[in-house]
C-alpha positions in Angstrom: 77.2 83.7 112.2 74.5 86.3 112.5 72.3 84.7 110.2 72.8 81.6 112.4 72.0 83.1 115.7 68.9 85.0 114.2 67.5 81.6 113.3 67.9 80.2 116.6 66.3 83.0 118.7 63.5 82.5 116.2 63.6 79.0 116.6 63.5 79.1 120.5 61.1 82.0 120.2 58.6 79.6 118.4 59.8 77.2 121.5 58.9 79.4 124.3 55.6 80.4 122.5 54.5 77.0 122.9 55.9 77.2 126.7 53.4 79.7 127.5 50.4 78.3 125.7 51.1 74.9 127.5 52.0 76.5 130.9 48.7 78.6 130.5 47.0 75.6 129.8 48.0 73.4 132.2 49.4 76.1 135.0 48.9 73.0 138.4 51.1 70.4 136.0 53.6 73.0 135.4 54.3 74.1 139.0 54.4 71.1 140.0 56.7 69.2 137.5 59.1 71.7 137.9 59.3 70.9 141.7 60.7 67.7 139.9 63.2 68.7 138.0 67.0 68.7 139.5 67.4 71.9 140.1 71.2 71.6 141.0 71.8 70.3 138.3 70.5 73.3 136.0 72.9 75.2 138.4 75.7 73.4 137.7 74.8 73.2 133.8 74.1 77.3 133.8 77.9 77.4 135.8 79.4 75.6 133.0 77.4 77.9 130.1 78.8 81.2 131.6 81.9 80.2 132.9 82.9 78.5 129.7 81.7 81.4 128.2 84.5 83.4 130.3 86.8 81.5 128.8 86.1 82.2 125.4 85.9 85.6 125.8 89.8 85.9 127.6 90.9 83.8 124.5 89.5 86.5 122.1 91.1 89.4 124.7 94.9 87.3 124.2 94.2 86.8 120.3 94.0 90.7 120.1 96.9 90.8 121.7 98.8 88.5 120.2 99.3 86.5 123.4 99.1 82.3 121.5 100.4 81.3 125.0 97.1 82.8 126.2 94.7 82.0 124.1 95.7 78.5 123.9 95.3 78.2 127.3 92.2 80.0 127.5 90.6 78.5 124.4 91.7 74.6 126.1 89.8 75.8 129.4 86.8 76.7 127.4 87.0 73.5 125.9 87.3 71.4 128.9 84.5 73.3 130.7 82.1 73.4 128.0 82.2 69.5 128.1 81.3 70.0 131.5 77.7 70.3 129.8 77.0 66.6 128.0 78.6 65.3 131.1 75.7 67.2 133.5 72.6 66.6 131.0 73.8 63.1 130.7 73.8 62.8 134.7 70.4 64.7 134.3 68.9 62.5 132.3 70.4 59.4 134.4 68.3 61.3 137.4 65.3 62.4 136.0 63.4 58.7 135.4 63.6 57.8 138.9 62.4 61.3 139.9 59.3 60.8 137.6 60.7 63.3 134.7 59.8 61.0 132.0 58.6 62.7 128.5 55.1 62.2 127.3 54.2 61.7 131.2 52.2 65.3 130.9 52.7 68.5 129.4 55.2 70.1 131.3 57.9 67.2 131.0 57.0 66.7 127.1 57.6 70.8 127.1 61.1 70.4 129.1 62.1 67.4 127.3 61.9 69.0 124.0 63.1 72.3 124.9 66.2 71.2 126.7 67.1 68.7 124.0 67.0 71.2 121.2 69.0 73.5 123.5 71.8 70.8 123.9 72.0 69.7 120.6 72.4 73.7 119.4 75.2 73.5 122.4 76.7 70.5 121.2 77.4 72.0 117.9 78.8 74.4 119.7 81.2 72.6 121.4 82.2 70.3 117.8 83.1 74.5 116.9 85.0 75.5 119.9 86.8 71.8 119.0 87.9 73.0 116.0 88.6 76.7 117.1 90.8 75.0 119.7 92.6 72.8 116.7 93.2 76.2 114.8 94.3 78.3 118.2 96.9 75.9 118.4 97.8 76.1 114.9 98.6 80.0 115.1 95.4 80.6 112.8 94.1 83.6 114.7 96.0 87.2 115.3 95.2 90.7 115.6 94.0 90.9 112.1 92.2 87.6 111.9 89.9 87.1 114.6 86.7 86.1 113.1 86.8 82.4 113.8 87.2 83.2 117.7 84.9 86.0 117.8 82.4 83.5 116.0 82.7 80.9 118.8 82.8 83.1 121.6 79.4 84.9 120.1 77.5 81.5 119.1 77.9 80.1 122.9 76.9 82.9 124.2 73.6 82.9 122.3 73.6 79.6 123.8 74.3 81.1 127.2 71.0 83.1 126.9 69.1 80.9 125.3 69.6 78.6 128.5 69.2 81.4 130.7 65.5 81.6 130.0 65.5 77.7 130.0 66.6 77.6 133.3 64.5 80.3 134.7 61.1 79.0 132.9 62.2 75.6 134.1 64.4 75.3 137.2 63.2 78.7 138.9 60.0 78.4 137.2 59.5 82.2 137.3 
């Protein structure tokens, strides 16, 4: 999972490297297509990242202690508000051609566009994992002595967490 998560904070690395030299080259595009962008919406997508986050992190606490009750309840909460996610950048994407957030329009929203989507697809294999950690929390799979699975999810979404952390703050709050 390391390895994994290494590669992808390279990946985004490389990502925000072209960020800068685009915002640097075009700094009046980029303060101004960010005024575009639906900003509650990145608040409600960053809600969902964290707080689903949560969630993963209370099933790995019952897992340790033995508690399946717990963690299948936990781990189904996740679930649920990780999906939470497609839903939003789906309603995002609904919003953002009548706002005038169409890709290849100028640098910024070619930069957003291809940013974000690489963000959600890394999230949406996170989700097809917590699916399948979900399967095996109901199944018993995980206990004291076998966490790894859990642990995995619960560390791969939140690499995803920070990774959209700095999307949302070069993007939506443009800092």
């Amino acid at each position: 999972m390391w390895v994994g998560i290494t590669a992808e904070f390279f990946e985004f690395a490389v990502f925000f490297v072209v960020y800068f030299v685009a915002r640097w080259s075009y700094p009046d595009v980029f303060r101004a297509g960010a005024l575009k962008l639906w900003t509650l919406g990145g608040i409600v997508i960053t809600l969902v990242m964290l707080t689903s986050g949560y969630f993963l992190v209370r099933t790995v606490l019952a897992v340790r202690r033995d508690d399946q009750r717990a963690a299948r309840g936990w781990m189904t909460t996740a679930f649920v508000v990780a999906l939470g996610y497609p839903l939003m950048k789906y309603l995002e994407i609904q919003w953002n051609p009548a706002h005038g957030v169409v890709a290849g329009n100028n640098a910024f929203f070619t930069v957003y566009y291809y940013l974000t989507i690489n963000h959600f697809m890394h999230s949406a294999w996170g989700i097809l994992g917590m699916a399948w950690v979900l399967l095996r929390v109901w199944q018993g799979a995980y206990r004291p002595g076998n966490l790894k699975g859990v642990e995995s999810m619960a560390i791969y979404w939140h690499a995803t967490d920070i990774v959209w952390l700095m999307l949302f703050s070069l993007f939506y709050a443009f800092v």
